[in-house]
N, C-alpha and C positions, 0 to 999 in steps of 0.2 A: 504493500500500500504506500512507503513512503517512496517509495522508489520511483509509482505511477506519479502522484503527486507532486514527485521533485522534479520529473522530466517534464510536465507542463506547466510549473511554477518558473526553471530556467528557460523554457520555452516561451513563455511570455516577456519575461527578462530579457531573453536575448532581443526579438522585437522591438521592447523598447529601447534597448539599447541603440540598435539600430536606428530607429527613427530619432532620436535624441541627438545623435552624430551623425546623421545620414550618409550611413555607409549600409548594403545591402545585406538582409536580414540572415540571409545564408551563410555569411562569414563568422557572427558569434555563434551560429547555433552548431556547424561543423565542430567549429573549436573548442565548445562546451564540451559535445559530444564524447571531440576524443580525449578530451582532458578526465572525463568522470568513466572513459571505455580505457582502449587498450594504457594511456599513459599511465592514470592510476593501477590497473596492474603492476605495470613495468614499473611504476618507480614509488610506489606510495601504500602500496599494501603487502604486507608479510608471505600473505598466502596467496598470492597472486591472481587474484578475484578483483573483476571491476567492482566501480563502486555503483555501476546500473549494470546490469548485467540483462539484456535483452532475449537471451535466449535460456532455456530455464536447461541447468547443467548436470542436474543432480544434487545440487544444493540450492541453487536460487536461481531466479532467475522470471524474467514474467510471462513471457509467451513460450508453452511448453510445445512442443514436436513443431511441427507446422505452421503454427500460431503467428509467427512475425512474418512468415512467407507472405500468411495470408491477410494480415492487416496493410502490410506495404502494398498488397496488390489491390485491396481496395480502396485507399488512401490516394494510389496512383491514380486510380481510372476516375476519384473523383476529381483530380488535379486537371488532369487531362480533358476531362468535360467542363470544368470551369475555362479553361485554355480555349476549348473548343469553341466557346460562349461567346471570346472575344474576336474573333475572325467573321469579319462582314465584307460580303462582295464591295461594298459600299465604298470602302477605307481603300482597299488593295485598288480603288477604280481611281480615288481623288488623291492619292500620296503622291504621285508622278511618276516617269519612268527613272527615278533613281533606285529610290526605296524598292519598285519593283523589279528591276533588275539586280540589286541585292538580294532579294530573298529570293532570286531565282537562278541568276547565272552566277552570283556571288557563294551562293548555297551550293550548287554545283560543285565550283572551284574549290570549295572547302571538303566539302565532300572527297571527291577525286584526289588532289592532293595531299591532305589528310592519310589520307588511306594508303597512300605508296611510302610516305614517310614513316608510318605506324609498320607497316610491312619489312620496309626494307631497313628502318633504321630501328624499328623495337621486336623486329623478328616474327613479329604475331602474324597467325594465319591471314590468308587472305579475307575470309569470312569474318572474323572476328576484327582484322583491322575496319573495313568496313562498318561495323556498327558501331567502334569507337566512332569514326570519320563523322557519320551518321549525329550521334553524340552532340557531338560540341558543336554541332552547326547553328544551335541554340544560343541566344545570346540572354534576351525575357527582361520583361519593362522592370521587376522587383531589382533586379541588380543594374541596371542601366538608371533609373530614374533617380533614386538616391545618389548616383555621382553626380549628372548632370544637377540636379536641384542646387548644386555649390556652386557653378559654373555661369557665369554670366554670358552666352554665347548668342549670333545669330540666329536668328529662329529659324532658317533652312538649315542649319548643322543642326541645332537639335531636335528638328522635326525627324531629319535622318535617320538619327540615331535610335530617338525612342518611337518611329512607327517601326521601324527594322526591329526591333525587340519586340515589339506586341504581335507583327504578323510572322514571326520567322517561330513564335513559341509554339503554335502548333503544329504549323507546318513542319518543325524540326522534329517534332514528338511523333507527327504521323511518320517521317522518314524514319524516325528511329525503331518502331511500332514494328513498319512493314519490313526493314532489315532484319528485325533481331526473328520476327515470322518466320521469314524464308530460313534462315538460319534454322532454326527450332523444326522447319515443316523437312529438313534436309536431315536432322538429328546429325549433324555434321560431316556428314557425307561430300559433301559439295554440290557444287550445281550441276543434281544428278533429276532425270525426268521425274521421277518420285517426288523430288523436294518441289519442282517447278508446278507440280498439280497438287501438292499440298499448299502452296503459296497461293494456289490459286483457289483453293479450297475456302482457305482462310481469308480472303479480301473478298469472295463473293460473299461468305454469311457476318462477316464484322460492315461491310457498305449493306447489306442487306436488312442484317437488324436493327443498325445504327439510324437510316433513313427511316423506316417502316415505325419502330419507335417514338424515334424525335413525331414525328407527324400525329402518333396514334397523342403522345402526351399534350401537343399542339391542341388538337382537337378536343381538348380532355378540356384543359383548362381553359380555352375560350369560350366552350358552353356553357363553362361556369358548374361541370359535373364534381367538381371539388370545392368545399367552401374555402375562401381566402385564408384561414386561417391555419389550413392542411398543405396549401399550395407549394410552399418549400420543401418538406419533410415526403409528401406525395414525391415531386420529381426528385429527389434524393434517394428514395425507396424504388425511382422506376430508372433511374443511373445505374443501382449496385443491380437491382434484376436483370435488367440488360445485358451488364456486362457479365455476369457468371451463366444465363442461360445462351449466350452466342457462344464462351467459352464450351457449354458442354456441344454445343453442336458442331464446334473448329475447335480442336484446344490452342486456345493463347490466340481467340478472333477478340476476345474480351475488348482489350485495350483500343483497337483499334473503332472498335462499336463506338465507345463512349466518345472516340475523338470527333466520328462523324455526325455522332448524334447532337453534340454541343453545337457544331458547325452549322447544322440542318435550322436549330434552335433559331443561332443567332441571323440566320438570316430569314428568315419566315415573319407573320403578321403575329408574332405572340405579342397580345398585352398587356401583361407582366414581365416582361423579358427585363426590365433594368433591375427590380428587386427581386428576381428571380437571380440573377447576375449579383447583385448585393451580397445576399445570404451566400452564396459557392461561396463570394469570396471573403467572407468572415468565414468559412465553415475550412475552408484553403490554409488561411493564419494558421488554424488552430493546427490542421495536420502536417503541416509544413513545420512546424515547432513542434511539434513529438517527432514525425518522421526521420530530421534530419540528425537530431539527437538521438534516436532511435541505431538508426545509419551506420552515425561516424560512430558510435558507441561499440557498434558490433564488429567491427574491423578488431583486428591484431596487429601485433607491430611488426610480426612475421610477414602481411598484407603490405603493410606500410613501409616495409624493407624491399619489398618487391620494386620499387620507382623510385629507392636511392642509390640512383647511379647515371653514368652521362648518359646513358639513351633517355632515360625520361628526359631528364634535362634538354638534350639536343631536341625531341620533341618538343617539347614546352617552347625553346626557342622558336622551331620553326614554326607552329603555330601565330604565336606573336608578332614575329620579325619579320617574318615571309610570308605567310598563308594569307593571316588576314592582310596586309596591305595588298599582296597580289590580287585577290577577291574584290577588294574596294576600288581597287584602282581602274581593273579591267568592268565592273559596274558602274565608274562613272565616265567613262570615258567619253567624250564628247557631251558631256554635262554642263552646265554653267558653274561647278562649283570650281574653288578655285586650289591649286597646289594646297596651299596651309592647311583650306580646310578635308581637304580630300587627309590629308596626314594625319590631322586630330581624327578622323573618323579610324582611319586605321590603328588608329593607335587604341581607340577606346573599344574593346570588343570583349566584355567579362560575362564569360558563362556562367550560369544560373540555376537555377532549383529544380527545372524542367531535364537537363542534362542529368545533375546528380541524382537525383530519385529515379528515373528511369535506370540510368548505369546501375543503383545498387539493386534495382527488382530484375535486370535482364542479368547481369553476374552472378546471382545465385543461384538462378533459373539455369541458367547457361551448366553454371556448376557441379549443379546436380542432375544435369544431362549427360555430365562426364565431357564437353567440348574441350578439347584442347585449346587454352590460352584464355579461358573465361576468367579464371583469377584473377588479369589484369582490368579486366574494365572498369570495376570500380576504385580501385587505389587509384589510376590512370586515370580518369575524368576526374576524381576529388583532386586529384592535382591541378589540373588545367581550370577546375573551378576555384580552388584558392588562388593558385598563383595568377587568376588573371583578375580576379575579385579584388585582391592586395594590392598587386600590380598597379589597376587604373583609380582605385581608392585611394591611393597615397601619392600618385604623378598626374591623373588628368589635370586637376589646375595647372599644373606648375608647366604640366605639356601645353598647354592651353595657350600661354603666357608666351612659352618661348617657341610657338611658332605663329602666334601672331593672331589668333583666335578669339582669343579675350577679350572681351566686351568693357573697355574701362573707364565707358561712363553705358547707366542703364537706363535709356533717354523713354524705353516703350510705356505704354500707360494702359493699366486696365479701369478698368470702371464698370462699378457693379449698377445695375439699372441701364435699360436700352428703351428707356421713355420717348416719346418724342424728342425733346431739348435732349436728352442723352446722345441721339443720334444725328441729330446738326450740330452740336457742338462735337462729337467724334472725327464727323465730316470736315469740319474747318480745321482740325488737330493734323490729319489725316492731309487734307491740303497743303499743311504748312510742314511738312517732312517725317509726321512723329507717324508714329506706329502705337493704334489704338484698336484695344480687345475688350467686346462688351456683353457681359453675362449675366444672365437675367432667370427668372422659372417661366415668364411670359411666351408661350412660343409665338405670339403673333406678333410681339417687340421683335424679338429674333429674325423672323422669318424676314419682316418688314427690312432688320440692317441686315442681311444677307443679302436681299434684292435692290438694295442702295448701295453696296460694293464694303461692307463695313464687317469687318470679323465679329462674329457673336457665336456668340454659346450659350447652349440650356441650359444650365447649371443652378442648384440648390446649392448655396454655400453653406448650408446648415449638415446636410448630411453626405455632399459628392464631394470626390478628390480633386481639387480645381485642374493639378497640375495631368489627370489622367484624361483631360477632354481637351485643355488650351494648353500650348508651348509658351509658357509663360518668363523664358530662363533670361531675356532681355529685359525685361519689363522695370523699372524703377519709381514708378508714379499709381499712388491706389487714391479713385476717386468713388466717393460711394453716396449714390443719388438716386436711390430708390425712396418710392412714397412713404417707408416704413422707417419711423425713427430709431426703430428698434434694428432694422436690419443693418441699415447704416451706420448705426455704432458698434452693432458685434461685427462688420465687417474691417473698422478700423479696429477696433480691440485683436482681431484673433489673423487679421493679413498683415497688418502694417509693417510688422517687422520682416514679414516676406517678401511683400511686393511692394513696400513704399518707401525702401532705404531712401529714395531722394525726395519725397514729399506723399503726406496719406491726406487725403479734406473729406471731407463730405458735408450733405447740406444742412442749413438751419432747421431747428427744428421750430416748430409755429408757435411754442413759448418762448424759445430764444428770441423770435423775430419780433413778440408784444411786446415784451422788456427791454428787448435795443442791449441784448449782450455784446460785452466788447466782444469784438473780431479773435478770433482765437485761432494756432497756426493747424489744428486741423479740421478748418470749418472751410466749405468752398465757398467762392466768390465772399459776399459779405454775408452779414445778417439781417439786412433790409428784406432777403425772399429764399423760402424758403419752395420745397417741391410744389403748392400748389401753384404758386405764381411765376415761379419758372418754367411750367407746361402751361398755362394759360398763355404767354407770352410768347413760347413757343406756339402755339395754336393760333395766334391772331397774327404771330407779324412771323415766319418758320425762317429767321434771315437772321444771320450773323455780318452787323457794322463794324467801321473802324472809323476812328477818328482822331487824327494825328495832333500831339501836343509836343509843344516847346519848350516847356522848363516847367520846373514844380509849382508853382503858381500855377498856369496855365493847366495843369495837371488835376491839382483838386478842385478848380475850379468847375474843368468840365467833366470830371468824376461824380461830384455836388449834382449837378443838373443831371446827368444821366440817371442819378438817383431818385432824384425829385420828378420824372417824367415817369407816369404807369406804364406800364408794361416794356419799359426797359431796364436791362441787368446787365449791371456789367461785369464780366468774364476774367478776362486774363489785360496784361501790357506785351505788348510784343516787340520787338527791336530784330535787328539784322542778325542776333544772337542765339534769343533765347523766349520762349513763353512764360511769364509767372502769371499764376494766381494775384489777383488782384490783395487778398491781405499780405501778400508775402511781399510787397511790392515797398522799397524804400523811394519814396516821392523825392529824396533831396537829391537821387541819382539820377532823373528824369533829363533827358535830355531832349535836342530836336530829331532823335533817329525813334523814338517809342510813336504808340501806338495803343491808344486804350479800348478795347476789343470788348462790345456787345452783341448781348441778345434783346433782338424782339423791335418794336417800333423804331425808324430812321428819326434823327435829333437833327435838325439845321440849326448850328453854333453861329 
């Protein structure tokens, strides 16, 4: 019992640890792992017993015969189905053809390569190098997004990067799925007619079950044959059936079911699909945090002896040094992007959760198939998962920096509320150089600045991850100008230090604007008008003026009048420079180059 306990008590811990240093959650939880698995053996207990001991020994242990085989396999396939959730024809259509010829000819190259390297330079079979290859072709937004979230970059680098990890996660899982198949369908044979109609065996009833399912649960839950409050736990219970009834009818079609069935999911008319998508991915945390302490815990050091020597090593290099840039390179070729940034992209490529949890369920599987060289898959991928996890954890800045990458001023602006005035004043931001992202729960706000040329996003900032729908890694300015004074202030309270290193405002609230509170530096525009009169203003006059003043005098004078005229607000001072907010604004610096910049009715001065 404490054993259970302890593993998703440091399992949580690690998590947070993670999020608290943003660094990816897979790198404490390995490290736990093997610190409480094989080291505490080797170096901290008498009798040489872990201090979690995952497989039951004869003296302790929690999962007795079978037991852990069978938790990691259905642990996987729910990982794999949350994975599958996220892949929408949709995304792989609007990323462009970088992103998709990454996960395609870039996935290839890795593939291919991979495999001759694992071959000829770590000796492993043909078969077996291949579903290492397979492997690591995986990169996954969990250990990509916490780097980049440090990283102040152009938003085409790290749109790169982090659609390249969301679409390449399952796709790398179905590649890995159908290799380790074939493999398993050959019982290690080789590519003998047998294995070739067992392979084939296996992806007609895993594409079989996987679509016919996804569809029958689609239809389930839009007729509303499930009450809302079964809806998770129903498609959680129709995951694990799936995947163990395709298994008895292919053995090992299991995995492949649930990849297709997520797929099916997420591209279909469910409407539920985002909190259906929610729950996986809380329910993902939680076994991704036993699993991988589970994992690294069961290894030995006699496993972990196996990859200290230079062939791992020369591997791991050429992985890093060679593979991926050769992959990125030959993907962007005749791209717009540019040397530097084509570099930083090679350089950032850290394998993920999707890789190691697969490697350690197909090595045992393998294992006790009797395959020659399945021992190494798992040591061999947790290497390439730390060392690339460590790797870009502790140098992407600093690689950032010195090739030229870094973002060192963060001029982009988000703003929560896409109101009317939200999105003429985005428009004029927008006109004058800046880069402006607007998110709202309105979808008709939305829709409205998506058809005005204007970046927006659905987004709940109460319960969604801002950073897993908008590339927000530029952005330096949080403006928050929604009708809600409540939301407005939990949005400076809980982003500002995120998104508003260079400035956070938002607007008056309609007590501040009776009492005439002084201007305060995170209040937008003044406290003369708050949101109703800002969209009224917007609605009668939808025009953003300018009116050129000459010295500070000249300055509050026709700031005064702008005031005193209804339904004009005044915005920002503009110069050949810079835009500020009108309280941020020092009047004694005013010269004849500014520009006192409103909303709403034209003033003749």
């Amino acid at each position: 019992m404490i054993e259970l306990a302890g593993i998703i008590i440091l399992g949580i811990l690690a998590q947070w640890v993670a999020w608290k240093f943003k660094i990816p959650a897979i790198l404490p939880l390995i490290l736990i792992g093997l610190f409480v698995g094989p080291i505490a053996a080797e170096f901290f207990t008498e009798d040489g017993h872990k201090w979690i001991e995952p497989i039951w020994n004869g003296e302790k242990g929690l999962f007795p015969g079978e037991g852990l085989f069978y938790f990691v396999s259905l642990a996987i396939s729910i990982i794999l189905f949350e994975g599958g959730l996220t892949l929408r024809k949709s995304e792989i259509a609007n990323v462009g053809p970088v992103i998709t010829k990454l996960i395609t000819l870039g996935a290839a190259i890795t593939f291919i390569v991979s495999a001759l390297v694992a071959h000829y330079v770590f000796n492993l079979g043909w078969e077996i190098a291949m579903l290492f290859s397979s492997l690591i072709i995986v990169t996954g937004p969990t250990v990509i997004s916490p780097i980049l979230r440090n990283i102040p970059l152009k938003k085409d680098v790290a749109a790169v990067l982090k659609w390249e990890g969301i679409l390449i996660d399952p796709i790398g899982a179905l590649a890995a799925v159908l290799m380790f198949e074939f493999i398993s369908a050959g019982g290690g044979s080789g590519f003998t007619k047998t294995a070739f109609m067992e392979f084939g065996k296996i992806v007609l009833f895993g594409l079989t079950f996987g679509f016919t399912f996804a569809h029958g649960l689609i239809f389930i839950i839009n007729k509303k044959f499930v009450p809302h409050y079964l809806l998770n736990v129903v498609s959680l219970s129709m995951v694990l059936f799936v995947f163990v009834l395709s298994d008895l009818f292919a053995h090992e079609s299991g995995l492949l079911s649930v990849v297709v069935m997520g797929m099916v999911i997420a591209n279909s008319n469910l409407k539920s699909i985002d909190e259906l998508l929610y729950f996986k991915e809380s329910l993902s945390v939680l076994l991704i945090s036993i699993l991988f302490i589970l994992l690294a815990a069961n290894m030995n050091i006699s496993e972990l002896m196996l990859v200290f020597n230079w062939q791992a090593l020369s591997l791991f290099a050429a992985i890093v040094f060679i593979i991926r840039p050769l992959a990125v390179f030959m993907s962007t070729h005749n791209s717009t992007l540019k040397l530097n940034e084509k570099l930083f992209i090679s350089w950032v490529g850290p394998r993920g959760i999707v890789a190691a949890g697969i490697a350690s369920l197909f090595g045992t599987k393998l294992m006790k198939q009797g395959i020659e060289g399945a021992e190494y898959i798992t040591p061999l991928v947790f290497l390439i998962v730390l060392g690339t996890v460590l790797l870009n954890a502790t140098t992407a800045r600093m690689f950032a920096k010195l090739v030229g990458v870094f973002l060192k001023s963060s001029e982009a602006i988000v703003m929560i509320g896409a109101s009317d005035a939200a999105r003429i004043i985005a428009k004029y931001l927008m006109n004058h150089g800046r880069r402006v992202v607007l998110l709202d729960q309105n979808k008709s706000y939305i829709q409205q600045a998506r058809n005005e040329g204007v970046e927006a996003f659905d987004i709940d900032i109460y319960n969604d991850t801002i950073d897993d729908s908008a590339e927000l890694n530029d952005v330096g300015y949080l403006i928050a100008m929604t009708g809600s004074d409540e939301v407005n202030k939990y949005a400076v309270n809980q982003f500002s230090r995120i998104y508003g290193e260079r400035g956070t405002y938002r607007l008056a609230t309609l007590n501040e604007v009776k009492i005439k509170t002084p201007e305060n530096e995170d209040m937008l525009f003044t406290t003369n008008d708050d949101y109703i009169n800002l969209n009224e203003s917007a609605r009668d006059f939808p025009v953003i003026n300018e009116v050129k003043v000459e010295s500070s005098e000249d300055y509050i004078n026709k700031l005064a009048t702008i005031h005193e005229e209804e339904k004009s607000i005044p915005l920002f001072v503009r110069n050949n420079r810079k835009i500020e907010v009108i309280p941020e604004v020092d009047h004694t610096l005013i010269n004849g180059n500014d520009r006192i910049v409103y909303l709403g009715k034209k003033i003749i001065f």
